[in-house]
TIGU-309774 format. One line per 3 residues: number of its first residue (from 1); for each residue x, y, z of C-alpha. Coordinates in nm, 3 decimals. Example, Ala and Ser with C-alpha at 12.3 -4.5 7.8 and 13.67 -1.06 7.14 Angstrom:
1	1.230/-0.450/0.780 ~ 1.367/-0.106/0.714
This chain:
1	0.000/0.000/0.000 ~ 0.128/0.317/-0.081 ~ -0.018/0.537/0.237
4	0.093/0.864/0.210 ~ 0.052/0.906/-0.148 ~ -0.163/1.180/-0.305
7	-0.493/1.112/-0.491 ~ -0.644/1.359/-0.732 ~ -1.005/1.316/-0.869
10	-1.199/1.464/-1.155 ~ -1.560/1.409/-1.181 ~ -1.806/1.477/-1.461
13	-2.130/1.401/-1.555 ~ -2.441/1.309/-1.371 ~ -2.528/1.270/-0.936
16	-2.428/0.922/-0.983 ~ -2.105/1.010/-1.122 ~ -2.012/1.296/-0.836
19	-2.138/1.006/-0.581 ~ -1.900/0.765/-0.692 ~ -1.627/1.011/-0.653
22	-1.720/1.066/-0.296 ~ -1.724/0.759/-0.243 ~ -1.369/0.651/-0.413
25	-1.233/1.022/-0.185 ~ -1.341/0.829/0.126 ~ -1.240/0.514/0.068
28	-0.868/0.636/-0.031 ~ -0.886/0.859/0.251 ~ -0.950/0.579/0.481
31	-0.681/0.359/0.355 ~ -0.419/0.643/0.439 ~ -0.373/0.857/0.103
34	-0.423/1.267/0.070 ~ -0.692/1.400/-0.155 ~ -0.551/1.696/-0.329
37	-0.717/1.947/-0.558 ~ -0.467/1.988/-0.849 ~ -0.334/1.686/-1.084
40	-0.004/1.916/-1.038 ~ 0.069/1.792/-0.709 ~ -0.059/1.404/-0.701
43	0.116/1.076/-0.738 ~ -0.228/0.914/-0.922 ~ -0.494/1.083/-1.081
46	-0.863/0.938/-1.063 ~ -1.126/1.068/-1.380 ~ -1.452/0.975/-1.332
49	-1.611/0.962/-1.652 ~ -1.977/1.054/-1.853 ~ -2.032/0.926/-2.230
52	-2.359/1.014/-2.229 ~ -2.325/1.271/-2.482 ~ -2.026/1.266/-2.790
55	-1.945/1.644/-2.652 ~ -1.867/1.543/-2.329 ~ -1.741/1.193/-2.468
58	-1.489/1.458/-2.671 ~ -1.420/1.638/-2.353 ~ -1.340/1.293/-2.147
61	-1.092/1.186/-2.406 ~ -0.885/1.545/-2.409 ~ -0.900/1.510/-2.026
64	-0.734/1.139/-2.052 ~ -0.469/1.334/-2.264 ~ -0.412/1.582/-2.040
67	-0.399/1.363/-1.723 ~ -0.182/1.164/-1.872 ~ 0.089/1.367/-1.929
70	0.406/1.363/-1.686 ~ 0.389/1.007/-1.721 ~ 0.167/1.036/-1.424
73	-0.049/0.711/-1.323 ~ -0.367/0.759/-1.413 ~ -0.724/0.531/-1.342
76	-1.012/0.603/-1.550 ~ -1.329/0.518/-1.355 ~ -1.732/0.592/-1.463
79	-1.903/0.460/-1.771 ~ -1.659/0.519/-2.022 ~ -1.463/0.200/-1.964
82	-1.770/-0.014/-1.999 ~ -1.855/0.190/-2.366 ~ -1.535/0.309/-2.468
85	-1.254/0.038/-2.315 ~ -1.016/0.063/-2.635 ~ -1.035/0.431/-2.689
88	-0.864/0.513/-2.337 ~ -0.646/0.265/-2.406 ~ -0.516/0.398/-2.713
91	-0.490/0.736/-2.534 ~ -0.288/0.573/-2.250 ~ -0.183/0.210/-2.260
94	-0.101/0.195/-1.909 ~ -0.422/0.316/-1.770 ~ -0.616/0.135/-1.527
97	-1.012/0.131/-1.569 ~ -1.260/0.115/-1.337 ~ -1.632/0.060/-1.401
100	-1.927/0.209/-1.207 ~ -2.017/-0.089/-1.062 ~ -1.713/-0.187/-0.930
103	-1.632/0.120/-0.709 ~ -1.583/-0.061/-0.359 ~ -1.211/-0.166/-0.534
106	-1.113/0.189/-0.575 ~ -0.781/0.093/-0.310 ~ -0.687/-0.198/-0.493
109	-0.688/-0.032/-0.782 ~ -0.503/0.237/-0.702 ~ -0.238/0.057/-0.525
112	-0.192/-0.146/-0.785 ~ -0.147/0.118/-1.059 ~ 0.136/0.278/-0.839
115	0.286/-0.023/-0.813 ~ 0.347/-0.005/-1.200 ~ 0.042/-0.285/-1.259
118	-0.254/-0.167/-1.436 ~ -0.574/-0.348/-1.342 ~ -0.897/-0.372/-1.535
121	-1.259/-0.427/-1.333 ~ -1.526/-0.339/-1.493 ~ -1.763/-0.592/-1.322
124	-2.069/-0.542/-1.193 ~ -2.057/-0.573/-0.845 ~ -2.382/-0.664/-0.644
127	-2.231/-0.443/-0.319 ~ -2.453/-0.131/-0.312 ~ -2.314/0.206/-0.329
130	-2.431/0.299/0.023 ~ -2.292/0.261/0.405 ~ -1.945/0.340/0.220
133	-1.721/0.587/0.341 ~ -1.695/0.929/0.157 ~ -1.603/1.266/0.166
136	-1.842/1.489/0.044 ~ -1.806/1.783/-0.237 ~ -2.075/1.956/-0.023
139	-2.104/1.902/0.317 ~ -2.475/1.975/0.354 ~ -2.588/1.725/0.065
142	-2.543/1.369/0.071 ~ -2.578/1.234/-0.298 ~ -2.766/0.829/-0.213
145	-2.768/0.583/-0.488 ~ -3.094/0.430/-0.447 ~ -2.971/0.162/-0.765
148	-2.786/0.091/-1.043 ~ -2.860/-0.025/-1.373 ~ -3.207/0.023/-1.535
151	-3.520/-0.159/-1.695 ~ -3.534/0.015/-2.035 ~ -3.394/-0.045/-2.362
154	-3.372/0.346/-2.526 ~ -3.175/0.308/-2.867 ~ -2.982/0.656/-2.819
157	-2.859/0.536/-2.482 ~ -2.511/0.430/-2.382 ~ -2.578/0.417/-1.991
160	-2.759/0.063/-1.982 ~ -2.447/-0.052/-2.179 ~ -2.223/0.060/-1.927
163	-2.457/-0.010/-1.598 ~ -2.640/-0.273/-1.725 ~ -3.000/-0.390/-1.578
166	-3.110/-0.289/-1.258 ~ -3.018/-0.356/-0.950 ~ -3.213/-0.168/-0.646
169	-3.011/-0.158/-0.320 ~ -3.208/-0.228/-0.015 ~ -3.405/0.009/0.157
172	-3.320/-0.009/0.515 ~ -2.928/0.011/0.402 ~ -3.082/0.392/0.201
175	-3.274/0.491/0.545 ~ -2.961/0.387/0.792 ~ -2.749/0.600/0.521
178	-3.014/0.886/0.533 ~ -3.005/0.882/0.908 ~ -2.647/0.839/0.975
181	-2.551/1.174/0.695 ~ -2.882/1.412/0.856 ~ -2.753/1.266/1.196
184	-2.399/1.458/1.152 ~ -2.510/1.740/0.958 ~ -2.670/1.728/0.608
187	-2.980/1.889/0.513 ~ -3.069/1.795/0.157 ~ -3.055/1.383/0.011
190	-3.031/1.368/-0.364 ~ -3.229/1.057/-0.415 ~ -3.046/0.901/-0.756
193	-2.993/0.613/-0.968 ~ -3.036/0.591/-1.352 ~ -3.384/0.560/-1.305
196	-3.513/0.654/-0.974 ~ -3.873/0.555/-1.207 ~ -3.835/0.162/-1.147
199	-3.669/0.155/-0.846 ~ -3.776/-0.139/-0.637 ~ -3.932/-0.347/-0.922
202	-3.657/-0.601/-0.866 ~ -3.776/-0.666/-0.549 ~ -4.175/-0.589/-0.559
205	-4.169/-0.227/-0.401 ~ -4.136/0.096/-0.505 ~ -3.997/0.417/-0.508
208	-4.301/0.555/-0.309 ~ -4.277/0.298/-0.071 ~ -3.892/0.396/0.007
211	-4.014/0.759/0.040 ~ -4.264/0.693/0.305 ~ -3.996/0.507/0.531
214	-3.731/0.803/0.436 ~ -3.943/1.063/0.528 ~ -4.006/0.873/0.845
217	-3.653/0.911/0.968 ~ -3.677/1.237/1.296 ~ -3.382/1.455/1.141
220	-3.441/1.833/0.956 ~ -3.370/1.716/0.574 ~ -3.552/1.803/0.234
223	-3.523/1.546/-0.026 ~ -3.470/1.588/-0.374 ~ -3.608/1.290/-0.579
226	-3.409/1.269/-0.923 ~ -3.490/1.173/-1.249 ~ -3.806/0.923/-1.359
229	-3.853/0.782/-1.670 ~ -4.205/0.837/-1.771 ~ -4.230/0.458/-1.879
232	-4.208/0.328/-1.529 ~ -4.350/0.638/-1.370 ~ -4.677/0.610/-1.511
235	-4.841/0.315/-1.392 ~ -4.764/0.443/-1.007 ~ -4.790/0.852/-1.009
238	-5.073/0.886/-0.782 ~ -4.977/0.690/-0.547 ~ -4.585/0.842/-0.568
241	-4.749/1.240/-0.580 ~ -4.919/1.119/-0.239 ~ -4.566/1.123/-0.088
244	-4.482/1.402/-0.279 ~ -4.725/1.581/-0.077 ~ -4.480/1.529/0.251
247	-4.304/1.857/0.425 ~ -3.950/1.677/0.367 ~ -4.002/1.640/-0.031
250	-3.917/1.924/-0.259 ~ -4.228/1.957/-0.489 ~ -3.985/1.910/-0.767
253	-4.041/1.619/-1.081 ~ -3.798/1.536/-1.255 ~ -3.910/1.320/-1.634
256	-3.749/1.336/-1.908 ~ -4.020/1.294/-2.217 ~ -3.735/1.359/-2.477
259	-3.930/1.418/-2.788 ~ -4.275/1.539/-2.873 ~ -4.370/1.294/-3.148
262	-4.499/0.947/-3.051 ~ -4.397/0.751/-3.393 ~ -4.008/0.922/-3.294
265	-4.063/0.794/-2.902 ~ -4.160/0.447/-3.034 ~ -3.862/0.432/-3.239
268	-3.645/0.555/-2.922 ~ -3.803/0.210/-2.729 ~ -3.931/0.503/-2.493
271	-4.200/0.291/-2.342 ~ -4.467/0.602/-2.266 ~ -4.611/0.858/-2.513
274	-4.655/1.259/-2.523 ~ -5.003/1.190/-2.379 ~ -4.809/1.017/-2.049
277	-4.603/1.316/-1.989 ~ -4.865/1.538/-2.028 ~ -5.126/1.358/-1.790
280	-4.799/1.347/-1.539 ~ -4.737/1.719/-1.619 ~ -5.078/1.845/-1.534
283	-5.151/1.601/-1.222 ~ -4.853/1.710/-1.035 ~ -4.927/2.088/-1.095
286	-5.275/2.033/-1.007 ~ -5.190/1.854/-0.735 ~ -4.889/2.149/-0.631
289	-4.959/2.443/-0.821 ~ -4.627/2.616/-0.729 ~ -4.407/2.332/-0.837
292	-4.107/2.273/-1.086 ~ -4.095/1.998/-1.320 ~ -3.798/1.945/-1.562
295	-3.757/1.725/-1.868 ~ -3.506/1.641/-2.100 ~ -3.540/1.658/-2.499
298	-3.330/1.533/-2.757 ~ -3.304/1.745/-3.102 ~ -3.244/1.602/-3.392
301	-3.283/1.187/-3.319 ~ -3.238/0.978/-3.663 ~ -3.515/1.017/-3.887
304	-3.720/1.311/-3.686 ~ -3.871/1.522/-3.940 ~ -3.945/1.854/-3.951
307	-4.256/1.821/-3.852 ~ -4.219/1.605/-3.578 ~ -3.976/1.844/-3.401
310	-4.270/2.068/-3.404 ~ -4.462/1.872/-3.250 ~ -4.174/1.872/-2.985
313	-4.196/2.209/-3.001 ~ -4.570/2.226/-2.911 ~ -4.572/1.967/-2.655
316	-4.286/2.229/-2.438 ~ -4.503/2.533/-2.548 ~ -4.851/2.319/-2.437
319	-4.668/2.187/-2.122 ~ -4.431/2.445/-2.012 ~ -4.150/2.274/-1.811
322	-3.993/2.485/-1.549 ~ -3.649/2.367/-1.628 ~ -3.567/2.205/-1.965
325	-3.252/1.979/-2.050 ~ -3.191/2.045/-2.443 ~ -2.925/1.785/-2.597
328	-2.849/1.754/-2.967 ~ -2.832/1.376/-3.055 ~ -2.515/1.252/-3.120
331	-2.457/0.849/-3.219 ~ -2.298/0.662/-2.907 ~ -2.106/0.357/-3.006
334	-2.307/0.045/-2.921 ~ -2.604/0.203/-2.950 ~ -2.947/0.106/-3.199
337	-2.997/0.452/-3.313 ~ -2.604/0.490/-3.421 ~ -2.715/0.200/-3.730
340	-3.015/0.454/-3.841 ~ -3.061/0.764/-4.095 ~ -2.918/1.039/-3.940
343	-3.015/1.384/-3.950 ~ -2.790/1.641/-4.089 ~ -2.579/1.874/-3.853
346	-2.664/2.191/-3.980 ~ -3.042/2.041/-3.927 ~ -2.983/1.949/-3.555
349	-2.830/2.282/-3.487 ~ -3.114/2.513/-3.658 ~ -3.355/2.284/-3.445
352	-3.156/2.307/-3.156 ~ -3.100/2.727/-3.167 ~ -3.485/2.761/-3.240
355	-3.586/2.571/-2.989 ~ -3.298/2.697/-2.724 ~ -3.464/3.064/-2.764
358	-3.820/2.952/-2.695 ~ -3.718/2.748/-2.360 ~ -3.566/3.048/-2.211
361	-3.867/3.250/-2.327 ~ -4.064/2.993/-2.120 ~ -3.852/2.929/-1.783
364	-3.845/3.352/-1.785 ~ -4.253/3.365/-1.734 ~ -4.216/3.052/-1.540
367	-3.988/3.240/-1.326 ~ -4.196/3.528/-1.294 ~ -4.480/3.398/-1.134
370	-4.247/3.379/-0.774 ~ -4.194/3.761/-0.801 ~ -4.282/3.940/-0.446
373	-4.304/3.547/-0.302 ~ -4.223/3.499/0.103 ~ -4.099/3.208/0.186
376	-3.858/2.995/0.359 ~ -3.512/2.831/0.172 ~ -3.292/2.628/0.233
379	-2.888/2.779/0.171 ~ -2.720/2.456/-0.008 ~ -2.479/2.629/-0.199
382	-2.207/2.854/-0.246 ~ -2.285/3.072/-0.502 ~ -2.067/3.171/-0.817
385	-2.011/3.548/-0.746 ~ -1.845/3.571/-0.459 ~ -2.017/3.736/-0.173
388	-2.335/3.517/-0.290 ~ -2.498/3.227/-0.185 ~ -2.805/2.969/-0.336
391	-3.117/2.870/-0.162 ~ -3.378/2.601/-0.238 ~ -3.759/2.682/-0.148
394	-3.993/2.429/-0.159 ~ -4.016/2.349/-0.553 ~ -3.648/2.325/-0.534
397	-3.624/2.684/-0.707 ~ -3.228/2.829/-0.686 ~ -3.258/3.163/-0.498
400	-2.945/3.378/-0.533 ~ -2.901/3.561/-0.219 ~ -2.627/3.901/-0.208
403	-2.561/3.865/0.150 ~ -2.230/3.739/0.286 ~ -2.328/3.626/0.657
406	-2.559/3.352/0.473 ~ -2.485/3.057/0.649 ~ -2.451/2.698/0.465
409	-2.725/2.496/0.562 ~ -2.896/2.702/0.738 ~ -3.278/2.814/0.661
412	-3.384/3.184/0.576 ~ -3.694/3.391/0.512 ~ -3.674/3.577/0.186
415	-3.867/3.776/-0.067 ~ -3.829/3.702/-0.452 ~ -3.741/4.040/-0.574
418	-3.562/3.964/-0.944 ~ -3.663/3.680/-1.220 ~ -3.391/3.561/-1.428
421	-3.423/3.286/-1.697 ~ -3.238/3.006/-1.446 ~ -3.281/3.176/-1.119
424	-3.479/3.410/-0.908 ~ -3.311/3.656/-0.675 ~ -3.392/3.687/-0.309
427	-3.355/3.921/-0.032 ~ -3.353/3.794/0.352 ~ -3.647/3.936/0.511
C-alpha cells in the first residue's frame, strides 16, 4: 500500500457520477492517502467519466490526454470504460479502468497502478453504493444511490451498456445511510440512480414505498427525488405524488419525455407517449400548483422530421416545463440509433437554436410567477459570485441571495425580488 501518497479526482457528468467520486475520496482517505485538488501535485490521478453525450465523450478523451501527461499514473473510472474500453487505451496504454459498478475496489486499484500494474474491473458488483465511506463535495448534501442499472432499452442510450440492468439496493441500508448523513449534519438527500422511475421493481416495491420510510426518519432534511422515466413512472404517479405531498419532499419532478412525437418515441423504445407526460405534467401541478418539473429533450434523433420536431416544439409550449434539458443527438457507439438515418448537422443545430430561444422564453414567465413570493429556503450552496450564496424553497427553485453572513445549511426567510431565466433573486427578510 502506498499510504501517504496523493490522490487527485476529476468528476463529470451526472449525481451518480459525483457520488461515486465521494465515495472513491473516502475510501482512499480511509486507507491512508491525501486528496488533493490539483493533478499538479498528485502521485495518481482518478477521472470519473460521462459518455452520455459525444461532446462530453470529446471532452473525457482530451482530459485522458491531459492527465496523462508527466507520465503520471492515471485510473479512468465511470461509464466510459464499460462503452469506450479501447479508446482510453489507445490514449494511454497503461491506464487502469474502473467501471461504475465496481467502485468498492477503488484501493486496490489504485495501489496497484502505483505499483506499476494496471488493473482492469469493470464488473458489476452486487455491493450497493451505500454505508461506504466518503467525503463529500458539499457538506450539507449527501448524494444516495438508491440503484444501479435500469429496466429500459432506449436506442440513443449508452448508460444501460455501461450499468447494465437494474439492480435496487435495499431500503433499510438507504434509510440507515439517510439517518447516519442528517444525523452529523446534512440537510438535503439527492435521491439518484439511472432511473429513480423503477426503483424497487426487482424486489416488488417501489420508489413511493422507500419515500414513506425516508421521510419517516426524525432529522431536519428536504429530499430531492431525481430523475423518472415516464415509462415506469406512469403506472404508479398517484400513489408516488401522495408522498410528494410530505413537508420533507421538494415539490420538484424530474421526467425526461425527450421528444414530442410518438412515432419518434416508439422508435427511441421510450416505453410512454406525449399523452403520459402530459397527464404526469398536469396532475402534479394540479396537485402542487407552485411546483417545478424538468424534462429532457433530444433534437435532432435519426429520422425526426421537420414536422415532428414541431410537435416537440408544441408539446414544451402546451406543457411548459420549469427547467428544460436540451441535448443535440449525437450516435454513441453500441447504440441502436447509431445504425439509423441520421439527421444532418446543420439540421440538428437550426432545431436546436430555435428551440434553445423559446425554452428560455418559457422558464423567464415561469420564473416570474415567484416575483414578491415569502418564503422559507434552504442555503445549499455557495454561489458563483463571490459574496453570494443559493437557496432552495420548496419546488427546489435556486434563490441567489447578495448577502455574505448567509450561512450553509442554514434556513432563511426571503422575498423574490428579481426573475432571471435560471434563477430568481432573493432578499432575507
Amino acid at each position: 500500500m502506498s499510504t501517504g501518497s496523493k490522490v487527485y479526482i476529476e468528476t463529470y457528468g451526472c449525481s451518480a457520477s459525483f457520488s461515486d467520486s465521494e465515495i472513491c475520496a473516502g475510501q482512499l482517505s480511509q486507507a491512508g492517502y491525501s486528496i488533493v485538488d490539483n493533478p499538479k501535485d498528485s502521485d495518481i490521478n482518478v477521472i470519473v467519466t460521462c459518455t452520455v453525450k459525444t461532446a462530453t465523450a470529446n471532452r473525457m478523451s482530451h482530459r485522458i490526454k491531459k492527465l496523462s501527461e508527466n507520465n503520471s499514473a492515471l485510473v479512468v473510472a465511470g461509464c466510459m470504460p464499460k462503452t469506450q474500453a479501447k479508446e482510453i487505451k489507445k490514449l494511454n496504454p497503461n491506464a487502469s479502468l474502473m467501471g461504475p459498478d465496481s467502485i468498492d475496489q477503488i484501493t486496490d486499484i489504485v495501489n496497484s497502478t502505483l505499483n506499476g500494474t494496471p488493473l482492469i474491473q469493470l464488473g458489476k458488483s452486487t455491493k450497493p453504493k451505500v454505508l461506504l465511506p466518503k467525503i463529500r463535495i458539499n457538506p450539507v448534501i449527501d448524494i444516495v444511490e438508491i440503484g444501479t442499472g435500469c429496466l429500459s432499452s432506449c436506442t440513443f442510450c449508452q448508460v444501460k451498456i455501461a450499468k447494465g440492468t437494474l439492480i435496487s439496493y435495499p431500503p433499510h441500508a438507504i434509510v440507515e445511510q439517510i439517518q447516519k448523513s442528517t444525523d452529523s449534519g446534512c440537510r438535503e438527500i439527492w435521491l439518484t440512480s439511472t432511473d429513480n422511475g423503477c426503483y424497487g421493481m426487482d424486489m416488488s416495491m417501489d420508489l413511493a414505498d422507500l419515500l414513506t420510510s425516508v421521510v419517516d426518519i426524525q432529522n431536519n432534511f428536504l429530499v430531492r427525488v431525481g430523475m423518472m422515466n415516464p415509462m415506469h413512472t406512469k403506472k404508479k404517479f398517484h400513489k408516488l405524488f401522495n408522498i410528494f405531498s410530505h413537508d420533507k419532499i421538494y415539490k420538484f419532478l424530474h421526467i425526461p419525455v425527450q421528444s414530442g412525437n410518438n412515432r419518434v418515441l416508439k422508435s427511441m423504445l421510450r416505453g410512454h407517449s406525449r399523452e403520459d407526460y402530459i397527464l404526469m405534467c398536469s396532475s402534479f401541478r394540479e396537485k402542487f400548483p407552485l411546483s417545478s418539473i424538468a424534462t429532457d429533450i433530444i433534437v435532432g434523433y435519426p429520422t425526426e422530421s421537420d414536422e415532428e420536431f414541431r410537435d416537440t416544439v408544441e408539446l414544451i409550449k402546451s406543457t411548459q416545463p420549469d427547467v428544460v434539458n436540451l441535448s443535440k443527438y449525437g450516435a454513441r457507439p453500441g447504440t441502436k440509433a447509431i445504425e439509423m438515418e441520421q439527421v444532418p448537422n446543420s439540421t440538428i443545430n437550426a432545431r436546436s437554436k430555435s428551440l434553445t430561444s423559446i425554452i428560455k422564453e418559457i422558464s423567464l414567465e415561469r420564473n416570474k410567477k415567484w416575483l414578491d413570493w415569502t418564503g422559507n429556503c434552504l442555503v445549499n450552496e455557495n454561489g458563483k459570485i463571490d459574496g453570494t450564496m443559493i437557496g432552495r424553497n420548496f419546488a427546489y427553485r435556486p434563490i441567489v441571495l447578495k448577502n455574505s453572513d448567509v450561512v450553509l445549511g442554514n434556513h432563511y426567510d426571503v422575498k423574490i425580488v428579481e426573475a432571471k431565466s435560471t434563477y430568481l433573486v432573493g432578499e432575507i427578510l
